[in-house]
Every structure is written in structure tokens, then in C-alpha cells.
N, C-alpha and C positions, 0 to 999 in steps of 0.2 A: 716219433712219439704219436700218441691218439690226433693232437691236432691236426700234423703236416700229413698225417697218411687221412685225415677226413677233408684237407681244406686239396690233396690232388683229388681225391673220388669228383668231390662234388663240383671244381676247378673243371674238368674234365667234362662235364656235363653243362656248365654251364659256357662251355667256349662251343661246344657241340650246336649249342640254342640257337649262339649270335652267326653261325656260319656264314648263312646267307648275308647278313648285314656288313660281315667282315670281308668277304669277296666284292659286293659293289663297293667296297670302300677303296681298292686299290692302294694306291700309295698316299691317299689323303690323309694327314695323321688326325684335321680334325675330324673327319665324321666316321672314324674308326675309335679314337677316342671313348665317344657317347655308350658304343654297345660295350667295348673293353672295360672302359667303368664299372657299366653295371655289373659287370659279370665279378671283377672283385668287390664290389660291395655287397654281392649276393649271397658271395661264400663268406664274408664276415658276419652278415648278419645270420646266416642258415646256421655257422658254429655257436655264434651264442646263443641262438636256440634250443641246440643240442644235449640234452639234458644229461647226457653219457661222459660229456665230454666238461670240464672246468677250464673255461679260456679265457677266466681272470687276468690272469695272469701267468696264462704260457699261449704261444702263438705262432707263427711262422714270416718268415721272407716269403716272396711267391715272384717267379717271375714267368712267362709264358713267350714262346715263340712259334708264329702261325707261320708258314710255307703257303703263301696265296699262290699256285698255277693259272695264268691264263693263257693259253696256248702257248708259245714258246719263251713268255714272260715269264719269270716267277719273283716272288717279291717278298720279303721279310717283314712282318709285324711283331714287334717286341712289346710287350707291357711287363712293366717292373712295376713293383711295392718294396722295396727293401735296398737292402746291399748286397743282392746279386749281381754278378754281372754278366754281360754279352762279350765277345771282342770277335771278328769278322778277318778273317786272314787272307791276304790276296798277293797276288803276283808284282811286283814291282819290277823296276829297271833294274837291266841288267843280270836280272833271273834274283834278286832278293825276293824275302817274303818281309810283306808288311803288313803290322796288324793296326788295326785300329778299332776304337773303342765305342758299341753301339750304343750303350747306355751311362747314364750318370747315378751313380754312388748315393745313395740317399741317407744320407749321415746325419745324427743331431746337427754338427759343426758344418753342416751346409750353409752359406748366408741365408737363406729364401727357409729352410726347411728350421733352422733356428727362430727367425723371427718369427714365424705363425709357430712354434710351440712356447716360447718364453710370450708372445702377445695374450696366449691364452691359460699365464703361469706357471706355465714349464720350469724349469732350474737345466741349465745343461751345463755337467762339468763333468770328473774323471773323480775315484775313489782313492784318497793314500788309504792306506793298506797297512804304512808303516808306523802309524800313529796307534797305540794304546786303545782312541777310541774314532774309529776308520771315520775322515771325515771328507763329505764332497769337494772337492778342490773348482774353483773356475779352468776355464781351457786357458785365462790370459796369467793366472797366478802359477800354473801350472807349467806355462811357456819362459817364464820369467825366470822359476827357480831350475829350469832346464832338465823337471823332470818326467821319465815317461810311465805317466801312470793308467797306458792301455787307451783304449778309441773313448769318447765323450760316451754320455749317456744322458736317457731322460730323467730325472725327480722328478719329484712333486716337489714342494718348500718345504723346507727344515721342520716348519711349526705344523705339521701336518703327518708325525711320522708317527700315528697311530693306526689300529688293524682297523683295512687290512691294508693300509697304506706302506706299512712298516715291513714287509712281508714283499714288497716292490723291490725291497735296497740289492745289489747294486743301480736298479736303474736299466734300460735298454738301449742298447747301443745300435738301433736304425730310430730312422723316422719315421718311419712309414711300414707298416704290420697287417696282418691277415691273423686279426685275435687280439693276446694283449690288452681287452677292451679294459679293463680297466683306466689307460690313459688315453680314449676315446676324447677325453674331457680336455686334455692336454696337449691336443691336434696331431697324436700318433694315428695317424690315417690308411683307411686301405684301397686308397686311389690312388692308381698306378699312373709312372709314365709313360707314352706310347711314343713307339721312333719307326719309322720305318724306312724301309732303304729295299729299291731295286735290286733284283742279285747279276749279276757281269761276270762275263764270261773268266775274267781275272779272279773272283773272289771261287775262294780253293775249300775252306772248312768255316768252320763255326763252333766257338768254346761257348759253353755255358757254366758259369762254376760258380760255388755261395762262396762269402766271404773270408772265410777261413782260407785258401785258396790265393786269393788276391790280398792279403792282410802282409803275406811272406813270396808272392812271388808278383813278378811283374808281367803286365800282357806281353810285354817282348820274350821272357821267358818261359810263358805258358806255348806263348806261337812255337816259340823254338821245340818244344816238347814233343808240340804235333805234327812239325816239319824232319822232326829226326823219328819221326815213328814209318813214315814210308806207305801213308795211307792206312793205317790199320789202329781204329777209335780205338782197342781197348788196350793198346800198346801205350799207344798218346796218354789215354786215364791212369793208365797204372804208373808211367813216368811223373806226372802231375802229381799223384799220391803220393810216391815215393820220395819226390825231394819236399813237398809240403810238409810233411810226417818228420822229414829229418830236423829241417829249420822250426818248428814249433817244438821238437824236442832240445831244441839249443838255445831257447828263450829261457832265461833265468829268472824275467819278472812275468813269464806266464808259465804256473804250473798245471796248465790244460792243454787242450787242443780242440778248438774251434772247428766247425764245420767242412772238412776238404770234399765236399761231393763235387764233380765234373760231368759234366757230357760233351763230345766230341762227335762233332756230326761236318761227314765230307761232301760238299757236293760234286756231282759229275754231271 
């Protein structure tokens, strides 16, 4: 959409700015942190500038991953805003491949990411659908009657469901956004996480995929995908695509299909 293809242009540009800042940063995640920030608060606030563009209330995930070279170091910087995710695939004993996971899920139902949105009147629950008049369920009412009614989301309060508030419903299922200002108020934020990690001679590829993706498959099954592709990223995506696509068409209580983008990048 207009959003995600203006928030990579100008994503793009602003990771260009902090270069230099990101290279003395090394593997220090806090004074890599400061310039990574700024650069997604930049492109949140440059879109709702945008006068071309209404990012009320449409927005995006953003996540970015730097390749720092210093002579025969190189070294990983991840920043996330949403629920994309990284996973890191390396050589283990005995010749397995093991993945493991760079970043963390930023989910309304996070502990830390719920309470700073319900502190600043958030509502976080899941929509029945199968009620007459669809109403927000809690995640613990929700749990109780042992139904699955799809990933949490943000509200706003009940008593609040006028325009253009009423025009939000279902709600959004990250916590954390590039746009979406509308629940700016409601601590949907676009400060990212930052992780970093040396790269070793064991670590083999790197997935990158949005949540659609990771919602129906597991990192051990995504690794496996790119471990039976035999080094070749677009083999790896289209296998990735191929079973994501199948499992979201076998879902009975989702009559969509959620985001399956991937990037598959191998190091040598």
C-alpha cells in the first residue's frame, strides 16, 4: 500500500543518515539504540506529514537489518517495531541446523507491551464475530471459554466508539507501528527494538519474514525450508510461501490471508 512503500523510501534514507553512528556503534546495542530510534520516529512522523498519504489509520510493521563489516568482523543490527520477525540459522553438532530466534514478537498480549497500552487506556482483547452484535472479548474470558478468536488487539474503550474512533474496530494486532497514529494516544509506538549479535563462522542464512508467516509456521520449519533449498534464497521464499499459503487456506476461523512476505539472505 501508499504507507509501506513511503515508510521503505524514506526508512531507506534515513538508515543511510545514521551510517556512520551505526558503524562506531559495533555490537553496543545501547548507543546504537539512540540513532536507530531516531530514524523510526522520523519516518513516523515524515508519514503523517504526508499530505498524499492518510495514516490515520493504516500503517505498517517495519523491521530493518544492518550488516556492520569491520575488516573480517561482521556483525548484525536488527531493529524491529512490530511483529516481524528475524531467526538466525547456524550449524550445530553433529552437522544439525539450529535456529534461533533474533528478535521478540511485539504483541498487544506482550506483559511489558500491554501494560504501557491499557496504563494509557488501551482495552486489549480479541473480537467474537459470532455474536449478532461482534463484541471485544478479554484475552482471560476468552482463554476461559477455550475460544480462538484470532491474535489480541488494541481498542480504545467501549464508551468511545464514535468517528472516527468507530472506523478503528477491529482494532490492531501489533503494538508497536510506523503510522496508525491514530493510537499514538494509546502507546501504539514506533520505537523499535534493537539486538545485536556478532556473525560466526557457524551462522549459515538469515530469514526475515512478517507475521503472516510466523502466525502458521514455526522457526524450526521456516529453517527447515531454507536448509532443504541447498543455498538458493528464492527456492527457500517460494517453499516458505508455498506451505504458508496452504495452512492459512485450512484455517476455518480465518477467512483471509495475513502477510506471508519473506527474505532469505545466506552468508558466505
Amino acid at each position: 500500500g501508499k504507507c509501506s512503500a513511503f515508510i521503505a523510501e524514506e526508512m531507506a534514507r534515513q538508515l543511510q543518515a545514521i551510517g556512520p553512528e551505526v558503524r562506531q556503534a559495533g555490537v553496543d546495542v545501547g548507543k546504537a539504540t539512540g540513532p536507530l530510534t531516531n530514524a523510526f520516529v522520523n519516518v513516523h512522523e515524515a508519514l503523517k506529514k504526508e499530505t498524499k498519504i492518510d495514516s490515520l489509520m493504516s500503517g505498517s510493521t517495519a523491521i530493518t537489518v544492518l550488516i556492520v563489516e569491520e575488516g573480517p568482523e561482521r556483525r548484525l543490527l536488527v531493529a524491529n517495531a512490530g511483529d516481524c520477525r528475524v531467526i538466525l540459522g547456524s550449524d550445530g553438532w553433529g552437522g544439525k541446523s539450529l535456529c534461533s530466534q533474533l528478535t521478540v514478537d511485539q504483541t498487544p498480549d506482550r506483559p511489558d507491551e500491554q501494560q504501557r497500552i491499557e496504563k494509557l487506556g488501551g482495552v486489549i482483547g480479541m473480537v467474537d464475530f459470532t455474536l449478532d452484535d461482534p463484541k471485544v472479548v478479554s484475552i482471560s474470558k476468552a482463554a476461559t471459554n477455550k475460544e480462538d478468536l484470532g491474535p489480541p488487539r488494541v481498542f480504545f474503550l467501549d464508551d468511545t466508539w464514535d468517528p472516527p474512533y468507530d472506523s478503528c474496530f477491529p482494532g490492531l494486532a501489533m503494538s508497536r507501528s510506523i503510522g496508525d497514529s491514530i493510537l499514538d494516544e494509546l502507546g501504539v509506538v514506533p520505537t523499535p527494538e534493537v539486538y545485536a549479535r556478532t556473525l560466526k563462522a557457524k551462522d549459515k542464512f538469515m530469514v526475515v519474514a512478517s507475521d503472516g508467516v510466523w502466525q502458521v509456521l514455526s522457526n524450526e520449519e521456516v529453517g527447515a525450508c531454507v536448509t532443504e533449498s541447498k543455498g538458493d534464497p528464492a527456492a527457500a521464499c517460494a517453499q516458505i510461501y508455498d506451505i504458508a499459503s496452504e495452512r492459512w487456506a485450512g484455517k476455518e476461523d480465518a477467512p483471509y490471508r495475513d502477510d506471508i512476505t519473506s527474505i532469505v539472505l545466506f552468508f558466505k
